[in-house]
C-alpha positions as CSV (number, residue, x, y, z in Angstrom):
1,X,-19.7,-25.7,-13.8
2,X,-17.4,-22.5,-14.9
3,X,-14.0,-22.0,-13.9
4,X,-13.5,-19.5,-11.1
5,X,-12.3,-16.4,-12.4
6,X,-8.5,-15.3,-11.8
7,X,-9.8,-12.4,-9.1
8,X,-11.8,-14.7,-7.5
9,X,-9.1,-17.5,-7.2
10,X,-6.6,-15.0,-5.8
11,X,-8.9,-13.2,-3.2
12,X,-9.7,-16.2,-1.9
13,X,-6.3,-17.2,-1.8
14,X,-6.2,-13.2,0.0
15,X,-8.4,-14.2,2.8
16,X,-6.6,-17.2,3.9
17,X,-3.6,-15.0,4.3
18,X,-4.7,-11.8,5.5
19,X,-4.7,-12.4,9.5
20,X,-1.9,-10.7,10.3
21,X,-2.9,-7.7,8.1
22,X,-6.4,-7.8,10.3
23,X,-4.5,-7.9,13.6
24,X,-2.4,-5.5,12.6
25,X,-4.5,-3.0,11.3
26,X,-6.9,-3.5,14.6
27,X,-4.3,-2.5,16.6
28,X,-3.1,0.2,14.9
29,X,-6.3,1.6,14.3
30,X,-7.2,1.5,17.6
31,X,-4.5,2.4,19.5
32,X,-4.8,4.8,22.4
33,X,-2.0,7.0,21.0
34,X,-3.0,7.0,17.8
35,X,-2.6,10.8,17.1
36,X,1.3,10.1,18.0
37,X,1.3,7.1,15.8
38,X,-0.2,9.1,12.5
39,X,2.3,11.4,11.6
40,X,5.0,8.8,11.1
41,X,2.4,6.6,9.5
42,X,1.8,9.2,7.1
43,X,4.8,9.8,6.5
44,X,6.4,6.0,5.5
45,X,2.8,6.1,3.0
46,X,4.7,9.0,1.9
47,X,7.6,7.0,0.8
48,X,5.5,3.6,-0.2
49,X,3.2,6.4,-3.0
50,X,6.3,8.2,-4.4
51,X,8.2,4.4,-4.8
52,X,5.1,3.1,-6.2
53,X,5.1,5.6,-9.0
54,X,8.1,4.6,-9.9
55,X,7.6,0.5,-9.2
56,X,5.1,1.2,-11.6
57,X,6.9,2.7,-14.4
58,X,9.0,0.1,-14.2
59,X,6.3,-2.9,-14.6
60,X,5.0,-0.8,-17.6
61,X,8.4,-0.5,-19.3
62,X,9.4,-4.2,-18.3
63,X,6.1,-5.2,-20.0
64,X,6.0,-3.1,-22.9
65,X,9.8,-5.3,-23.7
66,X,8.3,-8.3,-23.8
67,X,6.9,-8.9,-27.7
68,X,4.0,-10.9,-28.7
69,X,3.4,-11.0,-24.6
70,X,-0.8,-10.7,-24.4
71,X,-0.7,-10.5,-20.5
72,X,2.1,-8.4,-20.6
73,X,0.5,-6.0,-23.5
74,X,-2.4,-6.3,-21.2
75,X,-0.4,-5.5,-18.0
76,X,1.1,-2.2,-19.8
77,X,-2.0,-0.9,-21.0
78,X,-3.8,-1.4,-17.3
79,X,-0.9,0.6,-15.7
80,X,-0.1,3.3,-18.2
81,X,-4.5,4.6,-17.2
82,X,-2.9,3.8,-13.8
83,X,0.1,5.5,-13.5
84,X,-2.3,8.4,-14.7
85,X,-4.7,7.9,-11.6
86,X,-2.2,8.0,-8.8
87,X,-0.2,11.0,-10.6
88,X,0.5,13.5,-7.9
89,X,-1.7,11.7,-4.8
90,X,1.8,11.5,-3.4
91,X,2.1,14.9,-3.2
92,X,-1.5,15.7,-2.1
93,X,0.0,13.5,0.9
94,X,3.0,16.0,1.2
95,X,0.7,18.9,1.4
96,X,-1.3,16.7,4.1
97,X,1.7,16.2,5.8
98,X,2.9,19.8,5.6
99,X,-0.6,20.7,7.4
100,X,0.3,18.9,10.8
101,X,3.4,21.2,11.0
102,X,6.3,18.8,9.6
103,X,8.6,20.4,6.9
104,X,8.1,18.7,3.4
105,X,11.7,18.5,3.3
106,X,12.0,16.2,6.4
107,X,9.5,14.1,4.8
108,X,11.4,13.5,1.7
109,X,14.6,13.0,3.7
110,X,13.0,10.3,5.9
111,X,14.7,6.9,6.0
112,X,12.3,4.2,4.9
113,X,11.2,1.5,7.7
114,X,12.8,-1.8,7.0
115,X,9.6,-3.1,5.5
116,X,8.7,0.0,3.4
117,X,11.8,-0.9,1.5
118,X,10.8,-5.0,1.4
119,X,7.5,-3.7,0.3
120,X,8.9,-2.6,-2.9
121,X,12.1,-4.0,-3.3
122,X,10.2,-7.8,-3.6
123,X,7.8,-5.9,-6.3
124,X,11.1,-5.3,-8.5
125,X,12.4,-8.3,-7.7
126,X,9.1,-10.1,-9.6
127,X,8.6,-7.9,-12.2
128,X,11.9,-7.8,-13.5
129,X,12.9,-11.0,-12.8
130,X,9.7,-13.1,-13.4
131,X,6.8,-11.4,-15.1
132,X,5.6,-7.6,-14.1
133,X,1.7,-9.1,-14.4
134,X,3.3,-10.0,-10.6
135,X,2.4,-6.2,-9.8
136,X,-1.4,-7.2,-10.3
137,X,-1.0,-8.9,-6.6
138,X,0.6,-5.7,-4.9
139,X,-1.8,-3.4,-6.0
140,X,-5.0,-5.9,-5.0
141,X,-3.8,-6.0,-1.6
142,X,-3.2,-1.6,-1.4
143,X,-6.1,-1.0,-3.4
144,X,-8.2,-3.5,-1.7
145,X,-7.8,-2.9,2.7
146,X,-8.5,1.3,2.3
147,X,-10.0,2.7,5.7
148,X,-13.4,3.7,5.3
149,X,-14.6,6.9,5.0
150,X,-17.1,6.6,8.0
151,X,-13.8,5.3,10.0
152,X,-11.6,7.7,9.1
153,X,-13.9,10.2,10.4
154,X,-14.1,8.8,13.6
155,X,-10.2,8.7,13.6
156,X,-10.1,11.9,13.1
157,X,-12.7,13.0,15.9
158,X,-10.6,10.4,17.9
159,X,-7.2,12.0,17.6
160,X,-8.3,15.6,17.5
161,X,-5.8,15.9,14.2
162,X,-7.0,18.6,11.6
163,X,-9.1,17.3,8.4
164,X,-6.2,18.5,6.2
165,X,-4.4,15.3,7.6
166,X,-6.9,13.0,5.8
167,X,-7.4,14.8,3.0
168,X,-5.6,12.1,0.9
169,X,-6.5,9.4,3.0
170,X,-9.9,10.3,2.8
171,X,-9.8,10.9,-1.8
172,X,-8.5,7.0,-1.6
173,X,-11.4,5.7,0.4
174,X,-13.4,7.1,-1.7
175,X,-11.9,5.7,-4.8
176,X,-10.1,2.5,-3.9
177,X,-13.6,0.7,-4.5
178,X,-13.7,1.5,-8.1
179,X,-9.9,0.9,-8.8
180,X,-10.4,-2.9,-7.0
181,X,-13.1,-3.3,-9.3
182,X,-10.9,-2.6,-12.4
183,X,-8.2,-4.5,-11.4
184,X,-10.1,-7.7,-11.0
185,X,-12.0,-7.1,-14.3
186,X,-8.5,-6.7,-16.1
187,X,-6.8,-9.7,-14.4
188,X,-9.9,-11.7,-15.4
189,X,-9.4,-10.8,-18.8
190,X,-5.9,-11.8,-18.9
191,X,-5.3,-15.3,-20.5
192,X,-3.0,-15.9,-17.4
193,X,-0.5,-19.1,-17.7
194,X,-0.2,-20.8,-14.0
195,X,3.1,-20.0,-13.4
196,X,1.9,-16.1,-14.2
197,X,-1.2,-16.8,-11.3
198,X,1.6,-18.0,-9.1
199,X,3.5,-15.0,-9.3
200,X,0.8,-12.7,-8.6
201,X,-0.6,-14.7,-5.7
202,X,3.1,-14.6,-4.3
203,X,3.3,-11.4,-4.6
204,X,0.4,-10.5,-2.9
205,X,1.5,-12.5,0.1
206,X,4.5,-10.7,0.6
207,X,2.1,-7.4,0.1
208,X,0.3,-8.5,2.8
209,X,3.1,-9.4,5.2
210,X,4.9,-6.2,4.3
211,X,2.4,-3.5,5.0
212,X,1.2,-6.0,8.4
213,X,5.3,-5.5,9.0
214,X,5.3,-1.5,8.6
215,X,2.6,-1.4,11.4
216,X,3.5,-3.4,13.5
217,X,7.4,-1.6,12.9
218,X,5.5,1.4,13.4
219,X,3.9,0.4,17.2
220,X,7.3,-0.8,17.9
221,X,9.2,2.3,17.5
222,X,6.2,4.3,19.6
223,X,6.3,1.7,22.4
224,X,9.9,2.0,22.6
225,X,10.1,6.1,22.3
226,X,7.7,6.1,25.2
227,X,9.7,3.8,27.1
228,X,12.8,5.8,26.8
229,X,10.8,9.2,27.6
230,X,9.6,7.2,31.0
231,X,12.8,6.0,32.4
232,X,14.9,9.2,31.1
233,X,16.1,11.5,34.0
234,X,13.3,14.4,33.3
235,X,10.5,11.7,34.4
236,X,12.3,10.2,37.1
């Protein structure tokens, strides 16, 4: 019998973790307030697309130091055509952004949620300190849990916010399916060591946790900013 391939190892490794993600999502997703809840959500993937750019300069040039490195000439070469993909989607999400009537400049001044920055920070940690083929379990995770289009569609009818919102959300959807593909066809060409398989499974559990983190962080802040509108003197 073959050897399961690397992607197929990992995703299954994915699906044993990816509970809270689910329950996360699901109630995020479907929360009754959801057209309150957007806007900030739109505007931490703000901060998680413009970081990632960077994160993923970094992994490149981290990758392109290590000599007669085959995973990590590998690694470069998948995320120099990547870097070129995702150039600008963060500020397709600006302009989304700017649509719903919130100044671009309050976007970019926006203080990161506390899991926004683990998100990342964790990603640097591996690639710098480990081996930046660590990045390969970051992107599965983002690459591989896009909304739908069908669903985002019925988001949108359900909050009543203008298309322009999900312009960006909606060019993803679309594209996330052929980028997952890629990803796992380059990690299964990869002549990966199992301390390199490690690191990207790790890192794709603490993917998995952080973006499950920034929801629920997200639902938190709302319940709590309705709270204090409730029992504040104008609603008494």
């Amino acid at each position: 019998m073959p050897s399961a391939t690397h992607s197929r190892v990992l995703w299954s490794k994915i699906r044993l973790a990816e509970g809270r993600l689910l329950s996360a999502s699901d109630l995020f997703w479907t929360h009754p307030h959801l057209a309150d809840l957007l806007p900030p959500f739109l505007i931490q993937l703000h901060r998680v697309m413009h970081g990632g750019i960077s994160l993923m300069r970094t992994a490149k040039d981290r990758a392109l130091s290590l000599p007669d490195d085959v995973v990590a000439a590998q690694t470069a070469a998948y995320l120099e055509m990547h870097i070129e993909e995702e150039k600008d989607h963060d500020q397709w999400l600006l302009n989304d952004i700017e649509s719903l009537g919130i100044d671009p400049a309050e976007v970019l001044r926006a203080t990161p949620l506390q899991a926004v920055v683990s998100l990342l920070g964790a990603q640097y940690f591996w690639i710098l300190h480990m081996h930046p083929v660590a990045i390969f379990g970051y992107l599965i995770v983002l690459e591989g849990y896009p909304p739908l289009v069908h669903q985002l569609e019925q988001i949108r009818r359900n909050t009543g916010l203008p298309v322009s919102a999900f312009r960006c959300l909606i060019s993803h959807a679309e594209d996330d399916p052929d980028h997952i593909d890629t990803l796992n066809r380059t990690l299964d060409s990869m002549p990966l060591t199992p301390d390199q398989s490690k690191y990207i499974a790790l890192s794709a559990f603490h993917t998995i946790d952080a973006v499950a983190s920034i929801l629920e962080e997200l639902l938190d802040l709302h319940a709590v900013s309705s709270d204090t509108e409730v029992l504040s003197p104008s609603h008494a």
